[in-house]
C-alpha positions, 0 to 999 in steps of 0.5 A: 179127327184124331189129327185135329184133335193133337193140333188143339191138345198140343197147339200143334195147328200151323193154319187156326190155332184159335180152337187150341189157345182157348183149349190152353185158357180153359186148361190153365182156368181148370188147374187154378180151380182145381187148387182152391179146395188146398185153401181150406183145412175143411173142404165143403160140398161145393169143394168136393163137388169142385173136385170131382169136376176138375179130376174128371177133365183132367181125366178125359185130357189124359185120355185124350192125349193117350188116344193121339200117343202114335200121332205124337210120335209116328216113328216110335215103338209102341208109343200107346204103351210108352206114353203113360211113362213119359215124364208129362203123362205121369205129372197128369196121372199124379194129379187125378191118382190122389182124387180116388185115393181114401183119406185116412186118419193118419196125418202124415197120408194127409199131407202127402195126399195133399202134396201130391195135388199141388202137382197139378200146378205142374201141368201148366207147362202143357198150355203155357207158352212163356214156360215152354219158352223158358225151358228152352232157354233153359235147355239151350244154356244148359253148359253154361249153366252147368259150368257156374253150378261147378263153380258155385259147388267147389267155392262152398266146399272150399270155403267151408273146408277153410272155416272148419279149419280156421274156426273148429270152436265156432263150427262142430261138425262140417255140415255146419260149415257148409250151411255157413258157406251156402248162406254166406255164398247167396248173401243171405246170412241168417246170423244163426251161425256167423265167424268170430276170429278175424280171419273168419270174418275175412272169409266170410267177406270175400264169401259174400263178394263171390256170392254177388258174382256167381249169382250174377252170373246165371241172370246174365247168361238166362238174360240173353238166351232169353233175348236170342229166343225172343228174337228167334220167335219174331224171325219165325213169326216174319217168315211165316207171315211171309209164307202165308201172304207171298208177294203179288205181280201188279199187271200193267195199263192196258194188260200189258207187261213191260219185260224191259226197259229201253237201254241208254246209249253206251259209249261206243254208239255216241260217235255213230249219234254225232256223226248222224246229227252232223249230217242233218244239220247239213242237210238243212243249211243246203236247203237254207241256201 
């Protein structure tokens, strides 16, 4: 029973996976619901009532999963007593936490009470197959990205060392240098803090020329980590398709199997089969005559 109910949870079904996609559908369908209440400023009974619907299934897939911890992990240590630290179980308790918790007066409590239930849009990566791909992605071009997110860093701090110093009037402290090399590298350029000498204007040109290409560059590399995945999944697709339908033998006409077929005449028979004929061919001019 426990087995059966970490393939419908987790999607971890080989054979009918039909029960965990519509438990995945009926999940996502909880979340959305489960934000509407941050619509509004004045939550009403039905809102509340909302709520309370939403946070109890939350709480009832918590349990669930908690249940089935040793399943998930059969060579773990412990995994009842881990599970509620791994990085999913506290995504899941932060989003039923804020429901029980009083809200008072002060407003800053408000917010955080209120920030903390957005979390919950966070639990989608639990029955979202595309993110879960996307993290894979992500995961898989790990080095590359990291490799460009080096690069982008040094070329801000570069850049704005070289303004500070270019332009100490225009940029009174080195933050404001580097907020002007952030904005000038992504090529947004808010215009609230801009170069003035020719020089600085010079930098900012060529900051904004790198800016297209190091923006570029985490697009393409996503791009075919993401096509190489695609393309993995349809492999694992056709081999399972494969595994389940194996190829069947067709018998013969009349039940009977043809183990071989009648082999062609090589060249070393071919005198023997001349030499045969010729003497046939004899043998009926003797009794023509």
């Amino acid at each position: 029973m426990r087995r059966r109910i970490l393939e419908i949870i987790t999607d971890d079904s080989t054979t009918d996976s039909h029960a965990a996609h519509v438990y995945d559908w009926f999940m996502i369908a909880v979340i959305v619901v489960s934000l509407m209440p941050l619509c509004f400023k004045d939550p009403t009974h039905r809102l509340v009532r909302v709520e309370w619907v939403t946070t109890a299934i939350f709480i009832v897939d918590y349990l669930l999963r908690w249940w089935c911890a040793d399943l998930m992990d059969p060579k773990g240590r412990s995994p009842f007593a881990l599970y509620p630290l791994t990085p999913l179980a506290i995504i899941d308790l932060i989003s039923i936490v804020p429901t029980f918790l009083p809200v008072s007066q002060v407003l800053r409590l408000s917010r955080l009470v209120r920030l903390m239930r957005v979390m919950r849009a966070v639990k989608l990566v639990h029955h979202s197959r595309s993110v879960q791909l996307v993290l894979r992605v992500l995961h898989r071009e790990r080095s590359a990205l990291a490799a460009v997110l080096v690069l982008a860093v040094g070329y801000v701090f570069v850049s704005a060392l070289i303004i500070f110093n270019v332009e100490p009037d225009t940029f009174a402290t080195f933050f404001e240098a580097l907020y002007w090399a952030v904005i000038s590298l992504s090529t947004i350029g808010y215009g609230d803090v801009t170069a003035v000498s020719i020089a600085g204007r010079a930098i900012s040109m060529v900051s904004a020329m790198m800016g297209i290409a190091v923006v570029a560059l985490p697009s393409g590399i996503i791009t075919a980590g993401f096509v190489e995945e695609l393309r993995q999944v349809d492999d694992e697709d056709d081999s399972d398709e494969q595994s389940h339908n194996p190829p069947t033998i067709q018998p013969a006409m009349y039940g009977r199997v043809m183990t071989s077929l009648p082999q062609s005449p090589t060249p070393a028979d071919e005198p023997d089969c001349l030499d045969g004929n010729s003497d046939v061919m004899a043998a009926r001019e003797g009794r023509q005559q």
